[in-house]
C-alpha positions as CSV (number, residue, x, y, z in Angstrom):
1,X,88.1,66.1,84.6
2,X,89.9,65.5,81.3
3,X,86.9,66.7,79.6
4,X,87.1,69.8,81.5
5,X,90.6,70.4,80.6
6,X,90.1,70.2,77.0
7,X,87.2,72.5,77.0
8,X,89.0,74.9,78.8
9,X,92.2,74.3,76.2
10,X,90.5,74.7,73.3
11,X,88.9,77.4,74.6
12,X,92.3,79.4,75.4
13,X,94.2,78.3,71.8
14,X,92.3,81.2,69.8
15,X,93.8,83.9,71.6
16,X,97.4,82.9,70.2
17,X,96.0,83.5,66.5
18,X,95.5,86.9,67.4
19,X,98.7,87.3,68.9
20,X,100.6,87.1,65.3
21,X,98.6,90.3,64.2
22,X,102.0,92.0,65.6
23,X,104.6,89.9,66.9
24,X,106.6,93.2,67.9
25,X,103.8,94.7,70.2
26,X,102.2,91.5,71.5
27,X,104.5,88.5,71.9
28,X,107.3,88.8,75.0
29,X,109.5,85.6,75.6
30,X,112.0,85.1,78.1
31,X,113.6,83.3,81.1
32,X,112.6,82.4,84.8
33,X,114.4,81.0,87.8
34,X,111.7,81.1,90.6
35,X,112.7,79.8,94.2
36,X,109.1,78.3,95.7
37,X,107.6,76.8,99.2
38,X,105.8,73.9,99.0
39,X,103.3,71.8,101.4
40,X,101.0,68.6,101.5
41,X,97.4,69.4,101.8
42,X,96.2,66.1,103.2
43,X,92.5,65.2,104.4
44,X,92.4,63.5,107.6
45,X,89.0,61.7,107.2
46,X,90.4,59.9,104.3
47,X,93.8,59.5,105.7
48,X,93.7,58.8,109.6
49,X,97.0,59.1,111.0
50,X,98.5,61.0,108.4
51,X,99.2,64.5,108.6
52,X,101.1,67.6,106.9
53,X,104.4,68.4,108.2
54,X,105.1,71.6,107.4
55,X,106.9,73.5,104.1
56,X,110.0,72.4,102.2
57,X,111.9,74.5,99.9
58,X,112.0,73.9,96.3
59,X,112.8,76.0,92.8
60,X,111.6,76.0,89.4
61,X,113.1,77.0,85.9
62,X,112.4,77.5,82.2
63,X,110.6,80.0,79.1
64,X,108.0,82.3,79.9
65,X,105.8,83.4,76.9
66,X,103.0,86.2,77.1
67,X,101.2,86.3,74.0
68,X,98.4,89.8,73.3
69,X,95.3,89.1,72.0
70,X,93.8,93.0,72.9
71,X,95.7,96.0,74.3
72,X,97.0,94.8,78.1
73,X,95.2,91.0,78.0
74,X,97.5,88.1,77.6
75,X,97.3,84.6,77.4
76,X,100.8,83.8,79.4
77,X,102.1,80.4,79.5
78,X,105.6,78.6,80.2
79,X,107.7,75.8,79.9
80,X,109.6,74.7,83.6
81,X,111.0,72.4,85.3
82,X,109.4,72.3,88.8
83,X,110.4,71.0,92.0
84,X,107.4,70.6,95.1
85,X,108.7,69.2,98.2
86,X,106.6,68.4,100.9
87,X,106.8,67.2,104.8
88,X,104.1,64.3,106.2
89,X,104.4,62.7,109.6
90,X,102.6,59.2,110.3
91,X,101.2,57.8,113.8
92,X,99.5,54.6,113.7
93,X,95.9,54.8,115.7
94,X,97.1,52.4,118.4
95,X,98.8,53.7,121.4
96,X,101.8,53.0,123.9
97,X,105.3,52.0,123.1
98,X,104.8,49.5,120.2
99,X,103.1,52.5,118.6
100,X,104.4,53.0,114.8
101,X,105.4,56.2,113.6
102,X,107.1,57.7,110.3
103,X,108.4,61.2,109.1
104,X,108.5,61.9,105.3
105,X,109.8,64.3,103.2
106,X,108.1,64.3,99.4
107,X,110.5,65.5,96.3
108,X,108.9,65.9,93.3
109,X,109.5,66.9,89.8
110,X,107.0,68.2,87.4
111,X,107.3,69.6,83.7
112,X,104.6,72.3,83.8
113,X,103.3,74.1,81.0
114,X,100.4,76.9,82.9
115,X,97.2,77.8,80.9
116,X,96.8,81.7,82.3
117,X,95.3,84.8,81.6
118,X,97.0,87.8,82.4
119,X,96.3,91.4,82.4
120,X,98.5,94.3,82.4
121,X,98.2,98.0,83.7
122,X,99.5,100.5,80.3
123,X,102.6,100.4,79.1
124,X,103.7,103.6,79.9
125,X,105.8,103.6,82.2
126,X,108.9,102.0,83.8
127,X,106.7,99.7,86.5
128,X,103.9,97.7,84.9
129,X,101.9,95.6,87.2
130,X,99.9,92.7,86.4
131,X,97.3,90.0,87.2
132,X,97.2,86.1,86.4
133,X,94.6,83.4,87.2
134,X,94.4,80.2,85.3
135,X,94.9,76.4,85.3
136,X,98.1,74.6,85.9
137,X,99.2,71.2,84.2
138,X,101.8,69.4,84.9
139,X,103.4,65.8,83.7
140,X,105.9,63.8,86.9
141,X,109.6,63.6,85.7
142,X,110.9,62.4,88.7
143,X,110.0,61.8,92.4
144,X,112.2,60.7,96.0
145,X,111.7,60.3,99.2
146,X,113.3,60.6,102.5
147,X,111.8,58.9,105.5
148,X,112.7,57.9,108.3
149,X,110.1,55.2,110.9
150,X,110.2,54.4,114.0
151,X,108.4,51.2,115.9
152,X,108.9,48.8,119.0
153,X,111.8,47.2,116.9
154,X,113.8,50.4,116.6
155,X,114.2,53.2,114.1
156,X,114.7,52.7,110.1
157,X,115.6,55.7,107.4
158,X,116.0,56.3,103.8
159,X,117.3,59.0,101.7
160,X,116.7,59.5,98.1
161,X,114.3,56.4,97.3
162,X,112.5,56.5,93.9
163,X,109.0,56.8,94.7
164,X,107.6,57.3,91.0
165,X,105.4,54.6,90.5
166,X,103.4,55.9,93.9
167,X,103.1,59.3,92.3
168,X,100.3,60.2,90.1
169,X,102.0,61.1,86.3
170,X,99.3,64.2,86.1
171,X,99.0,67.0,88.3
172,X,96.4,69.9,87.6
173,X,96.2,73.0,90.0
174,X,94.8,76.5,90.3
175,X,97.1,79.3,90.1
176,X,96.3,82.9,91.1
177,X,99.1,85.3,91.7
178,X,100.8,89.4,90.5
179,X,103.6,91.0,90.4
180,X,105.3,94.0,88.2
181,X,107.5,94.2,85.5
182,X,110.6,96.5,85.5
183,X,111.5,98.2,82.2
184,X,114.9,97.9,82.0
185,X,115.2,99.2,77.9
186,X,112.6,98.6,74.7
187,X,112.8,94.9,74.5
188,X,113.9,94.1,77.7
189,X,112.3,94.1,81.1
190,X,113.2,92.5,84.1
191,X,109.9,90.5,85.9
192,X,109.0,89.8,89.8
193,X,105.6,88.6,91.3
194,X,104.2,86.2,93.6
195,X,101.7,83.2,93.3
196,X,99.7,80.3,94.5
197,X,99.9,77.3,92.9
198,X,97.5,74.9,94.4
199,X,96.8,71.3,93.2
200,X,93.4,69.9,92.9
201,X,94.2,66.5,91.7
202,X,95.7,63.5,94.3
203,X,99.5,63.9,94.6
204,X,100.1,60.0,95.6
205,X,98.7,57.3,93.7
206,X,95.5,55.7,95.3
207,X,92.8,56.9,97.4
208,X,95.2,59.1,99.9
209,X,93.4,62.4,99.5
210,X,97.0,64.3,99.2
211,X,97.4,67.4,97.2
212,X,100.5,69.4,96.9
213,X,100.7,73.4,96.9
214,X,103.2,75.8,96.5
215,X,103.8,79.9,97.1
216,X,106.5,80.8,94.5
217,X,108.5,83.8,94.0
218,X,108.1,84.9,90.5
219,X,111.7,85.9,88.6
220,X,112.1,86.2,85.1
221,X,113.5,88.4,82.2
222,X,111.4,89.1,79.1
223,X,113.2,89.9,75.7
């Protein structure tokens, strides 16, 4: 897998050399504050008993940067701050009342930095639309969990327990999504879109096969 990733790297860090043939035309920076949903994928063959719970709200925050390397094609990347929060629920294979059961609620915290391409309809008017598709990296900052578990000796919960050393420190994903951008004046335009971001690499540290995914709502404001 790392392999692939630097293939597909190198492959994309041309296309910034030709965005310094004009700076003015092909280079748009700017800000984003995108509220997101997020869910566990989560294989039951490889994890008996454990099962996705459902979405959990989270947001993410940071620089967007589009650079041109031909007339509407952009490499577009970022720098965020990522929150994907996630619902689980555990119930142990045996049956009857000293049955064991858990509830969890995943929050994690990612630095992502997305490797995309984007095209763009002309820029000649107002609304311009757009397409991405590429790969998503990310590196853990932080991650907590709430829980709460319930067996024949009663029910136990906790809020807010660091869980970082049982999440993995790389995440990679796929990430497909659109949206327009609003021309607001000449250097200033005001973006919205929606997309998928959905993780291919294991989310917990281990063999649990769980992947975390998230539908985001794209804000942002180019200069």
């Amino acid at each position: 897998m790392k392999k692939q990733v630097f293939v597909m790297t190198f492959c994309l860090l041309p296309l910034l050399g030709f965005a310094q043939e004009d700076p003015k035309k092909y280079i748009q920076l700017g800000f984003t504050g995108s509220p997101n949903i997020g869910w566990l994928r989560i294989s039951d063959e490889r994890t008996p008993g454990l099962a996705s719970d459902g979405p959990r709200a989270g947001f993410s925050y940071g620089v967007l940067a589009d650079f041109g390397f031909a007339t509407n094609y952009y490499f577009s990347t970022a720098f965020t701050v990522t929150s994907i929060n996630g619902k689980s629920n555990f119930t142990a294979s045996n049956t009857g009342p000293a049955s064991d059961a858990a509830d969890f609620t995943y929050k994690i915290q990612y630095i992502e930095v997305p490797l995309t391409l984007k095209l763009k309809s002309n820029d000649t008017a107002p609304v311009r639309f757009y397409g991405q598709f590429g790969l998503g990296t990310g590196v853990r900052i932080g991650a907590k969990l709430d829980f709460t578990r319930r067996n024949a000796d009663g029910m136990t919960t906790g809020s807010n327990v660091n869980i970082s050393d049982e999440v993995n420190t790389l995440r990679f994903s796929l990430i497909a999504g659109g949206g327009t951008e609003w021309k607001i004046a000449n250097d200033l335009s005001l973006l919205t879109g929606i997309s998928l971001n959905s993780g291919f690499t294991n989310t917990l540290d281990g063999n649990d096969d769980v992947r975390n995914t998230y539908l985001a709502l794209n804000l942002g404001i180019y200069f």
